[in-house]
C-alpha positions in Angstrom: 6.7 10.3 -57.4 9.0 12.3 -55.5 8.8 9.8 -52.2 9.1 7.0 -54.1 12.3 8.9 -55.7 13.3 9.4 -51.8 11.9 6.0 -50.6 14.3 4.5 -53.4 17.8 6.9 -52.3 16.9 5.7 -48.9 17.5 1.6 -49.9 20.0 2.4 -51.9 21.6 4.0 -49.0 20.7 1.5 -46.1 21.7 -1.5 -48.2 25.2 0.1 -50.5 27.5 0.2 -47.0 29.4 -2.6 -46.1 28.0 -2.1 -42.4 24.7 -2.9 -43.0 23.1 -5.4 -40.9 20.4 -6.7 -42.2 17.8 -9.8 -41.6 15.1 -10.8 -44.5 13.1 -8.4 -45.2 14.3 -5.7 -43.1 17.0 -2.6 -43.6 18.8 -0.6 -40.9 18.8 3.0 -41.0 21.8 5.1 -41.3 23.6 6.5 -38.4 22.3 9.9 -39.2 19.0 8.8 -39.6 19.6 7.6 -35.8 21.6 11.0 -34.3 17.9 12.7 -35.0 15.6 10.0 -33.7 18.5 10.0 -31.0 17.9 13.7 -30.2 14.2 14.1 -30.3 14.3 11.4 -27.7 16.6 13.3 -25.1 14.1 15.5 -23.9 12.1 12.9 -22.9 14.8 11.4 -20.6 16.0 14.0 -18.9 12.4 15.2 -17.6 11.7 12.2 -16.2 15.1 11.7 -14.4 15.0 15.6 -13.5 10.9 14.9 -12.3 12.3 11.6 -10.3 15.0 12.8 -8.6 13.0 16.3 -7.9 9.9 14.3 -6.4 12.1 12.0 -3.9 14.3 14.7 -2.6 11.1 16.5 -2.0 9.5 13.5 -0.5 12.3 13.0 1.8 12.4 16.6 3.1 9.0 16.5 4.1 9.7 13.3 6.0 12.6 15.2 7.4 11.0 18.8 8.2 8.5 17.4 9.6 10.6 14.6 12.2 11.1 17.6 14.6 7.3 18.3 15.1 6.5 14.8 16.1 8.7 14.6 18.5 7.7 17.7 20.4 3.9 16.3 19.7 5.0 13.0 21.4 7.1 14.7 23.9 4.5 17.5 25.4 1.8 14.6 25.5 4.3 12.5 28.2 4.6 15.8 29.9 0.9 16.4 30.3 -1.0 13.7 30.0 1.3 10.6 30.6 2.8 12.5 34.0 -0.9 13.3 35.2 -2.0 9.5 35.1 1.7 8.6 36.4 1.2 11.2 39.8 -2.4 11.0 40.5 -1.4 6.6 40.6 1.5 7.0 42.3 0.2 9.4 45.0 -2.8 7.1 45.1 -0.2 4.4 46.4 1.9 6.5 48.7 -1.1 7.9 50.9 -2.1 4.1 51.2 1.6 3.1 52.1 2.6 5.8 54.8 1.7 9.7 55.5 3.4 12.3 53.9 5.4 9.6 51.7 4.2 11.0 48.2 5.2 14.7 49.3 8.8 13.0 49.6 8.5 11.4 46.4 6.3 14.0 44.0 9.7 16.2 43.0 11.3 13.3 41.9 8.5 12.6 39.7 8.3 16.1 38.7 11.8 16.3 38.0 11.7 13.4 35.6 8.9 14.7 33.4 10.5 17.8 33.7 13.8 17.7 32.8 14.7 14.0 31.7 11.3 13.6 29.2 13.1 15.9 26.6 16.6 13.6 26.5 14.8 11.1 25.9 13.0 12.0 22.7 15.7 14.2 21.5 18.2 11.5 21.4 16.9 8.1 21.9 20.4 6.5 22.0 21.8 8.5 25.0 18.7 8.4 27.0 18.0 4.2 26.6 21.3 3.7 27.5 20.9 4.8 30.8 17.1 4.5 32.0 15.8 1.1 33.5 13.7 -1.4 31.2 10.6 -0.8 32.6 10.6 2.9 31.8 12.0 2.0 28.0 9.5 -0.6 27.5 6.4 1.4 29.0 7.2 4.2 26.7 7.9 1.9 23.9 10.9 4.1 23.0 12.5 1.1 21.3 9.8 0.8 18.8 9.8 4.4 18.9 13.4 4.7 17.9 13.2 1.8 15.7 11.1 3.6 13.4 12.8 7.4 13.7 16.1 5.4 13.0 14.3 2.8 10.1 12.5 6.0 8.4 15.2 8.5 9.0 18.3 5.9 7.3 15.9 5.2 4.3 15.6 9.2 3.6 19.4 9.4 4.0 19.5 6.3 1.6 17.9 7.6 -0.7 18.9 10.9 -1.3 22.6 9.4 -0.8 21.6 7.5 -3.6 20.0 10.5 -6.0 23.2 12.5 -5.3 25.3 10.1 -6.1 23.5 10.2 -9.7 23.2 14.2 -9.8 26.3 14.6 -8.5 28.8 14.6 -11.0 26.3 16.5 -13.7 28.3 19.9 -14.4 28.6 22.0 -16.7 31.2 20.0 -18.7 28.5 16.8 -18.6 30.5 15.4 -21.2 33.5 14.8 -19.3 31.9 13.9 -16.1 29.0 11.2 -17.2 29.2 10.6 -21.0 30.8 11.1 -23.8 30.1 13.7 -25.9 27.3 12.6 -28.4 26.4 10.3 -25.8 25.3 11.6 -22.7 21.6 11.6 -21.6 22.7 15.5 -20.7 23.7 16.2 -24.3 22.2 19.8 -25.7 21.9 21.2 -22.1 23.8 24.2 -21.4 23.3 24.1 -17.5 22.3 20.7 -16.1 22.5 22.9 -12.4 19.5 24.6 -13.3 18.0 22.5 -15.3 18.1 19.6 -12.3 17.2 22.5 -9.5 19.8 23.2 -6.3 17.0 20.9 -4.1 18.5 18.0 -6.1 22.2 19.1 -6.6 22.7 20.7 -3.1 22.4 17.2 -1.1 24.9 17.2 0.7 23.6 20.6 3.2 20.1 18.6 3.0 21.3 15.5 4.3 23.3 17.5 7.4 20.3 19.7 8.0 18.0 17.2 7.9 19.4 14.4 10.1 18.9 16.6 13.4 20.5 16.7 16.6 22.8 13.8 16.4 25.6 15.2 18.7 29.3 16.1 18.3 30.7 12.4 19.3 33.8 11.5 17.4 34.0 9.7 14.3 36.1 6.4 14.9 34.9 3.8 13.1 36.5 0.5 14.3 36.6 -2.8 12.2 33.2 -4.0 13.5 31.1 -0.6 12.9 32.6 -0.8 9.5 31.6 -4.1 9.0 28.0 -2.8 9.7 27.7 -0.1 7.6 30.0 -1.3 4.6 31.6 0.8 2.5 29.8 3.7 3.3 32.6 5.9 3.4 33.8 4.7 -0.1 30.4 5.6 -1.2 29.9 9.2 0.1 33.3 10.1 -0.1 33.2 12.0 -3.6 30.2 13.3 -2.6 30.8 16.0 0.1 33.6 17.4 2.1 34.9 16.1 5.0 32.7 17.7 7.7 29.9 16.8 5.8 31.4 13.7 5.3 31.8 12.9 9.6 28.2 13.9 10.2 26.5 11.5 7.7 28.9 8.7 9.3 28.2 9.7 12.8 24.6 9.4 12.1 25.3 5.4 11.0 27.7 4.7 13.7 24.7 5.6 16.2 22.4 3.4 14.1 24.6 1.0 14.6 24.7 1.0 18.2 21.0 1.9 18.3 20.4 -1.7 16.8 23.1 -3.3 19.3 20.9 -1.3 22.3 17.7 -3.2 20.4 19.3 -6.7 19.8 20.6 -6.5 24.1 17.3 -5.1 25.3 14.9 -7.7 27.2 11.6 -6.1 27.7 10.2 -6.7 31.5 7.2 -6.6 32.5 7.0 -4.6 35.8 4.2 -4.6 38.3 2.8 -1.4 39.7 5.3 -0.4 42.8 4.7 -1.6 46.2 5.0 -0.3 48.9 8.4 -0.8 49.7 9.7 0.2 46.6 8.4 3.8 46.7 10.1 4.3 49.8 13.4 3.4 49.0 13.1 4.0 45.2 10.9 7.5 45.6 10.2 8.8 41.8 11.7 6.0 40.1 9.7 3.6 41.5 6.4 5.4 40.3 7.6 5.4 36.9 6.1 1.6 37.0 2.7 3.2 36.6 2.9 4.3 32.8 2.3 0.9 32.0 -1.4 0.6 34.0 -2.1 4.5 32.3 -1.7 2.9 28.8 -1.8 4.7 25.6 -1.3 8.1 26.8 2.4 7.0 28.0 2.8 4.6 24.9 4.7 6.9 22.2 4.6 5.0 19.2 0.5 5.4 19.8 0.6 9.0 20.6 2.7 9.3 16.9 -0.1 7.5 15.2 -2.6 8.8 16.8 -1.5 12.9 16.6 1.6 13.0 14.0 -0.4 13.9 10.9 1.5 15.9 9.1 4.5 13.5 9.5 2.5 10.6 9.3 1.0 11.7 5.8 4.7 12.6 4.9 6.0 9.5 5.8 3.5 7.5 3.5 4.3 10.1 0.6 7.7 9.2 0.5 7.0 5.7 0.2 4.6 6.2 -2.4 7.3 8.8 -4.2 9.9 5.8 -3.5 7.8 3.1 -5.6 7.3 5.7 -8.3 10.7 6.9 -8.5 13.0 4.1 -7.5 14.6 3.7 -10.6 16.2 7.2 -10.7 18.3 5.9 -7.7 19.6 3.4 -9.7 21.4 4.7 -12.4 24.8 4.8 -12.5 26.4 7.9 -11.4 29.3 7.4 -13.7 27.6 5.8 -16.9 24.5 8.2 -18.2 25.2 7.8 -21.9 21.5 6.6 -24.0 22.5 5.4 -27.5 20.4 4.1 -31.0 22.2 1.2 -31.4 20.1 0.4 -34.5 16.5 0.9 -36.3 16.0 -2.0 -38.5 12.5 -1.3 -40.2 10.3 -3.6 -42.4 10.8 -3.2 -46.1 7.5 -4.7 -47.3 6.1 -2.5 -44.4 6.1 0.4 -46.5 3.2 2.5 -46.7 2.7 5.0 -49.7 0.0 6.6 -48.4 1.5 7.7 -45.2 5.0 7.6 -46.3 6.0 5.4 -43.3 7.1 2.1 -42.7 4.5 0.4 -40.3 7.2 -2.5 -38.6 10.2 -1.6 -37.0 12.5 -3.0 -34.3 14.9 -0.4 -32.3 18.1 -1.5 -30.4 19.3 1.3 -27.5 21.6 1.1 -25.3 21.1 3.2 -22.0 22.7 3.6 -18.5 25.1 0.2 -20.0 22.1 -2.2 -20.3 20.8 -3.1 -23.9 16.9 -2.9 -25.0 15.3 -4.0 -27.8 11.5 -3.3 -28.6 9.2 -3.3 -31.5 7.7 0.3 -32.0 4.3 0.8 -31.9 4.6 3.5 -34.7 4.8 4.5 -38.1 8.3 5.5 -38.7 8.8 8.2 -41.4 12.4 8.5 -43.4 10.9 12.1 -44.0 10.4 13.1 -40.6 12.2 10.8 -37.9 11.8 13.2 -34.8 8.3 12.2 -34.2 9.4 8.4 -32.7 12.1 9.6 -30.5 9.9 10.0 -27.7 8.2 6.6 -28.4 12.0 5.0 -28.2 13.0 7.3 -25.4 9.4 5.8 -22.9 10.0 2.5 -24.2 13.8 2.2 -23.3 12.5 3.7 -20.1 10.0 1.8 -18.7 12.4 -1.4 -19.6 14.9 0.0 -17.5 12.4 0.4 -15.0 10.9 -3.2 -15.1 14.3 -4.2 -14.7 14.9 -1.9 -11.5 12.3 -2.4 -9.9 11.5 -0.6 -6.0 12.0 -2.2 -3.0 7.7 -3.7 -1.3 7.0 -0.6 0.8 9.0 -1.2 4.7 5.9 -1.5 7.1 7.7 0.4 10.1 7.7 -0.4 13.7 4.9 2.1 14.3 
């Protein structure tokens, strides 16, 4: 008796206002029926954004951390194994061309492995600019930089991007991304902790993590910032100026990394003759590490020995189709709203006490949703279908956000 005495209150309530909407058959539940479905379904929310934006910054650290390995990994093999081949050829060749010539030559070739093998991995740019075709295209360092460059901008992408949506989360979250009653942050005290300083602190990630790029100046000129867009517009709320020059130094040299790829012609040099080692010494033997294959070839040597970074790289692509849609969402609209709950009148059940039909409109990160709940919905207990609402308005926003087909890099 008593919830059919409630059951009938509720009607009465649901269909007396003048702002009832209502269709045949079905009433709409009272906006304070929907502030506690709303806030039951909060929690839900902001784990999966804090889980998503955790899980990529993660991802992308790894990829980051574990860059510098590789190279060394890549680098020492050229020095041992790459210069063996190249001197035991070369001085092959000279003692067939002329006594004593490869004694001439050998601390050129020395000197090269030596001291020029490091520039070359440490910063791709600077080094292709200035060593001959054959040398570039028999250590494939343009594939090789091609992927550093292709992996290493889509980790600064994407944590660009989570920052940009953590970013403006403070302690005053209404202000900043909502309104009060609103926000997706609503009833947390300290979104900072909440979210973790690995998601908030980007903007020393980004700068740590992008390496040895050098100290050239920042002067971006109308057709670098036709490359790279509005870039600066994009960052610039987001760190301080230093931080600011670094992260567009880093796209000003992928941009003339790709100009250095478009101009490139790959040769394909025969071993020296004779000739050419005398008048070109070391240089010349350099057109060996094409004939010692693999062991000179450095986007083999990174499949074939960079693991760890390999296994990173491939978890950050999985963690990118899993977690896209946290990048998406708009750093200046996180508000998640009940628009409505219209429910099934003839749904009713008296045995449970809930109605069985019921169609839910939310609005969330400024797109609209509307989905029938799988659910009983209870006027005595309404908490229980927030988290229903809050994975169904979420997985639309997914589907409609959907990631990128994993990049199949130049490696």
């Amino acid at each position: 008796m008593w919830k059919l005495l409630c059951l009938t209150i509720l009607v009465c309530a649901v269909s007396g206002g003048p702002s009832v909407r209502r269709q045949a058959g079905y009433l709409s539940l009272p906006a304070s029926s929907l502030q506690v479905i709303r806030q039951s379904s909060l929690p839900v929310l902001q784990d999966a954004i804090k889980v998503a934006g955790q899980s990529l910054v993660s991802a992308a650290e790894q990829v980051n951390t574990t860059k510098a390995d590789c190279v060394v990994i890549v680098e020492n093999s050229i020095k041992t194994q790459c210069k063996s081949c190249v001197e035991s050829r070369c001085k092959a060749k000279a003692d067939s061309c002329a006594p004593n010539l490869w004694e001439g030559i050998a601390m050129m070739v020395e000197d090269f492995f030596t001291n020029k093998i490091p520039g070359l991995f440490n910063s791709a740019l600077d080094a292709v600019l200035d060593v001959p075709d054959a040398i570039v295209d028999a250590l494939d360092l343009n594939n090789w930089d091609n992927f550093l460059v292709g992996i290493g901008t889509d980790v600064l992408d994407t944590v660009l991007d989570v920052g940009n949506v953590f970013v403006n989360i403070g302690n005053e979250v209404g202000d900043a991304v909502g309104s009060l009653g609103t926000s997706i942050w609503d009833g947390v005290q300290d979104v900072g902790n909440f979210l973790g300083d690995a998601a908030l602190d980007v903007g020393n990630f980004l700068v740590d993590g992008l390496g040895d790029i050098g100290d050239i100046a920042v002067d971006i000129g109308d057709s670098i910032s036709g490359a790279i867009g509005d870039l600066g517009n994009l960052i610039g709320g987001l760190f301080g100026k230093k931080k600011r020059d670094v992260v567009l130094a880093y796209y000003v040299k992928r941009h003339a990394r790709r100009q250095v790829r478009r101009e490139a012609r790959s040769q394909v040099r025969s071993e020296p003759s004779c000739s050419q080692l005398q008048s070109e010494g070391g240089d010349a033997c350099m057109g060996f590490m094409s004939s010692c294959g693999n062991i000179c070839d450095s986007t083999w040597l990174q499949q074939q020995y960079c693991t760890t970074f390999n296994t990173a790289v491939t978890a950050y692509q999985a963690a990118l189709q899993s977690h896209f849609w946290v990048t998406t969402i708009p750093a200046q609209n996180q508000d998640f709203v009940i628009d409505q709950v219209m429910v099934d009148g003839s749904s009713y059940d008296f045995t449970t006490g809930g109605y069985n039909r019921a169609d839910v409109t939310v609005t969330m990160f400024g797109e609209t949703y509307t989905f029938p709940l799988a659910s009983s919905i209870s006027p005595f207990d309404l908490a229980p279908v927030g988290p229903e609402i809050a994975q169904k308005a979420l997985d639309q926003y997914k589907a409609s956000h959907l990631p990128p087909s994993t990049k199949v890099y130049a490696y």
